[in-house]
C-alpha positions in Angstrom: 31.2 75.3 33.9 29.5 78.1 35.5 31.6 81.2 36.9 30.1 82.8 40.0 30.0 86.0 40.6 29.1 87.4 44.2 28.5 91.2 44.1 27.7 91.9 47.5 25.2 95.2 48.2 24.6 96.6 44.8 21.5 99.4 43.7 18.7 97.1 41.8 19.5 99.6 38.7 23.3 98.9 38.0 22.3 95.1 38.7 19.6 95.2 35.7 22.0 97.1 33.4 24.9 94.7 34.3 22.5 91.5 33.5 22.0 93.5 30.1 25.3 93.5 29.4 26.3 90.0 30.7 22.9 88.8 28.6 24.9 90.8 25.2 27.7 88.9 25.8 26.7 85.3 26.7 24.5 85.8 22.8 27.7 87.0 21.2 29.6 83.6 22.6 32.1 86.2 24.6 31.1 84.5 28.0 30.0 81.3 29.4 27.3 80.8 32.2 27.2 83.1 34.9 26.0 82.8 38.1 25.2 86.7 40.0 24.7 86.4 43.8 24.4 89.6 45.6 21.7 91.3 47.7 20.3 94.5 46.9 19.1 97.9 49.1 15.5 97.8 49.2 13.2 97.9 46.1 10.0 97.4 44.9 9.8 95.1 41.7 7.0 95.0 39.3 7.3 92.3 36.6 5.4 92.2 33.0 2.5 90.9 34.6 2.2 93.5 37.4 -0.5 95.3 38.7 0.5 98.6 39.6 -2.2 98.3 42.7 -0.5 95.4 44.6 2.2 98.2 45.8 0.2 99.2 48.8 2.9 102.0 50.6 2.2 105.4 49.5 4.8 107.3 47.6 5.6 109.5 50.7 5.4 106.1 52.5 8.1 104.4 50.4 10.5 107.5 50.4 10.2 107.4 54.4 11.6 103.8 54.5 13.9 104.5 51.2 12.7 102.0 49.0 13.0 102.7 45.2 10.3 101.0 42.6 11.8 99.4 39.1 9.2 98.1 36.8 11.5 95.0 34.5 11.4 92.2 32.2 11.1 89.3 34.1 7.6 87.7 34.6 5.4 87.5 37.5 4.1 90.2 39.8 5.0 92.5 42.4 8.0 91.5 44.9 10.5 93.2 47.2 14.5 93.1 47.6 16.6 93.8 50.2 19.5 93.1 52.7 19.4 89.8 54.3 17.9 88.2 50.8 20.4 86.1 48.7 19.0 87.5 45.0 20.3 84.9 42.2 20.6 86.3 38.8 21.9 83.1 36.4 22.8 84.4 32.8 22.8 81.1 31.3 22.2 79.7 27.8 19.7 76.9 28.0 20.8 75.3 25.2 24.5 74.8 26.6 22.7 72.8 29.2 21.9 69.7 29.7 18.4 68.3 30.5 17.5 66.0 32.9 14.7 64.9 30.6 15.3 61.8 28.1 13.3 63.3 25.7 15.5 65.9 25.0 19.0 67.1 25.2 19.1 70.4 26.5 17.5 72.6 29.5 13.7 73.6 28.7 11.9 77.2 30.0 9.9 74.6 32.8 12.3 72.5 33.1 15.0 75.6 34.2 12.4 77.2 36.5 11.6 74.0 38.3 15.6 73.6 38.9 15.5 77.3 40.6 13.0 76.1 42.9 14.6 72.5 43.7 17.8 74.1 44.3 15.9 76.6 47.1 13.6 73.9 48.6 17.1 71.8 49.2 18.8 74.4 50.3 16.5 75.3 52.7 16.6 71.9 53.8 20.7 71.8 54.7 19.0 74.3 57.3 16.3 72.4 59.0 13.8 74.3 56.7 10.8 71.5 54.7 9.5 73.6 51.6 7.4 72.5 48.7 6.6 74.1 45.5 2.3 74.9 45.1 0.5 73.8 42.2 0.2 76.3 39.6 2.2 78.9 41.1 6.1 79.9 40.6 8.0 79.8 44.1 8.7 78.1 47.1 6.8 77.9 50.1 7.7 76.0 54.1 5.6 73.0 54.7 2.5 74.0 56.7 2.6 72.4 60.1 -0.3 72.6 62.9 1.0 75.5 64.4 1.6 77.9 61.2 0.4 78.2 58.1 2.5 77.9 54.8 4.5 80.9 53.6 6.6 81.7 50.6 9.9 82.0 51.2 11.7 82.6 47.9 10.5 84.0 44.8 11.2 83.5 41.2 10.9 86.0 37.9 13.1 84.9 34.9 13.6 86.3 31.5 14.9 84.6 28.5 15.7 86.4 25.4 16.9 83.7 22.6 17.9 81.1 24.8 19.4 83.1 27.6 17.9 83.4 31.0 18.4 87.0 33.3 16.6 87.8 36.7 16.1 84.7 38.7 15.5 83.5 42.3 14.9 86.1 45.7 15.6 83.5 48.8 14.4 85.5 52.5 17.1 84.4 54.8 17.8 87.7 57.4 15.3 89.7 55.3 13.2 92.5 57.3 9.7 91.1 56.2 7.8 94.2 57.6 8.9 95.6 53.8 6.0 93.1 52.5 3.9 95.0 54.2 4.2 97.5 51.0 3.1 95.1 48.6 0.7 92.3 47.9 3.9 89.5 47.6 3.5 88.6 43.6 0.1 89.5 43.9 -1.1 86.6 46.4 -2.8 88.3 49.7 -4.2 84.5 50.7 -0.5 83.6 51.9 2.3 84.8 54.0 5.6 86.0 53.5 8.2 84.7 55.4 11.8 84.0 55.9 14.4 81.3 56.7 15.3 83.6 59.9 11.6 84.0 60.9 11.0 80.0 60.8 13.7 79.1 63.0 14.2 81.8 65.7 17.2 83.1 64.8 19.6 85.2 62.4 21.5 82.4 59.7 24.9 83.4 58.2 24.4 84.9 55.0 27.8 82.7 53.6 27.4 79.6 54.8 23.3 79.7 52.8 25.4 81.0 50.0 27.6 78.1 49.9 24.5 75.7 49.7 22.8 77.2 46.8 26.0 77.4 45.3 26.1 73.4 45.8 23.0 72.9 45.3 23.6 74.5 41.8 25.8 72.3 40.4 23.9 69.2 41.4 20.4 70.0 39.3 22.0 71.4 36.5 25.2 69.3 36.1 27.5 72.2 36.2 30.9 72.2 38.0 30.3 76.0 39.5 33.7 78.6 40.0 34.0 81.9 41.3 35.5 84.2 39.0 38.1 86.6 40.0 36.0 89.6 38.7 33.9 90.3 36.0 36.4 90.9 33.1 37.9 87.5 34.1 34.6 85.9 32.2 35.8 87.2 29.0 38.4 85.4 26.9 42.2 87.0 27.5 41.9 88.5 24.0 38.7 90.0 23.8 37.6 93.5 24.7 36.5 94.5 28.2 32.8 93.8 29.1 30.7 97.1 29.0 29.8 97.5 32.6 28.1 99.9 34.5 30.3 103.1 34.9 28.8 103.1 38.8 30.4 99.6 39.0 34.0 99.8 37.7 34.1 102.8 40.5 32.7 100.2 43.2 35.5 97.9 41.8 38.3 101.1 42.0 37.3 102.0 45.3 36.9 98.6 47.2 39.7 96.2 45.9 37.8 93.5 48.2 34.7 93.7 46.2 35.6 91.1 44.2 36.7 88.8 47.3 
């Protein structure tokens, strides 16, 4: 099983400190799979593999617009968050999961990132969206068509530190794409950005695109997926509290529907 976990608006910084802890826990055996959904303020990422030149907006630039700029552990380039994107963080042992492979039993590196990117290109689809992966790049892009060119539409940077994966997926649904206009999108200038809003004319529900990566989820990796009441509801009833982010557990006092 896979709990789910859906955070709603919360600062890139608390969100990397809380896959630390989660990432702690799921190597100590005190958690199962996890499944972060949430959407961040805008941010500037840079991955290990980062050029420091593919952010394009000046410092004074950024501060104008208020976007903050995190270097991080996952791989690949330069990318932006912010509202409107549904930002996947799975904290997931691959070798609690199965593979689809016959050659072996459990969940490969490859194997994982390629069921990130089928479980955006089919989500996209529930919307009237056709998306392909590219050939020897990480991502998902809309068809091309006569009348416009192909553009990536969701993103992927994972980590995995002894089996367990953090970071994750970045799907544009209501995302404000003139924020890419800071950046060189994971350091490819020869293609567009765009989003699932931007393709069809109009504004999608955040929820109801949340529900079908959530579906979508369970079908490529086998997983019956649950929300969880709260974070500390991962844990086992005798164990400790998780150690989460001090600006979290006052989110969590202050807005009892947080958890909803």
């Amino acid at each position: 099983m896979i709990s789910l976990v859906q955070l709603g608006l919360l600062d890139y910084s608390i969100a990397t400190r809380l896959q630390q802890s989660l990432v702690e826990a799921r190597k100590q055996g005190k958690i199962g799979e996890v499944l972060l959904l949430l959407e961040h303020p805008p941010v500037i990422t840079l991955g290990r593999n980062a050029r420091r030149a593919n952010v394009l907006g000046s410092n004074t630039e950024l501060q104008r617009r208020g976007v903050e700029v995190f270097e991080c552990d996952r791989g690949g380039d330069v990318t932006f968050h912010g509202p409107g994107q549904w930002v996947g963080y799975p904290i997931m042992d691959l070798r609690a999961l199965p593979s689809r492979d016959t050659k072996r039993k459990t969940l490969g590196v490859i194997e994982y990132v390629r069921g990130l990117e089928e479980i955006l290109i089919r989500t996209c689809a529930d919307f009237g969206i056709a998306c392909e992966r590219v050939p020897k790049m990480t991502g998902v892009w809309t068809t091309g068509r006569a009348d416009s060119a192909q553009a990536k539409i969701a993103a992927l940077g994972v980590h995995i530190s002894r089996g367990v994966t953090s970071h994750g997926f970045a799907l544009n649904v209501n995302t404000d794409l003139s924020f890419f206009n800071l950046i060189v999108p994971c350091g490819i200038a020869s293609k567009p950005v765009t989003s699932m809003a931007e393709h069809l004319g109009r504004e999608l529900p955040m929820d109801a695109v949340a529900n079908s990566i959530v579906r979508h989820f369970e079908t490529v990796f086998q997983e019956k997926v649950m929300p969880a009441a709260n974070l500390d509801a991962l844990l086992a009833p005798s164990d400790t509290p998780l150690k989460l982010p001090k600006e979290l557990r006052e989110i969590h006092e202050e807005k009892e529907s947080f958890w909803a």
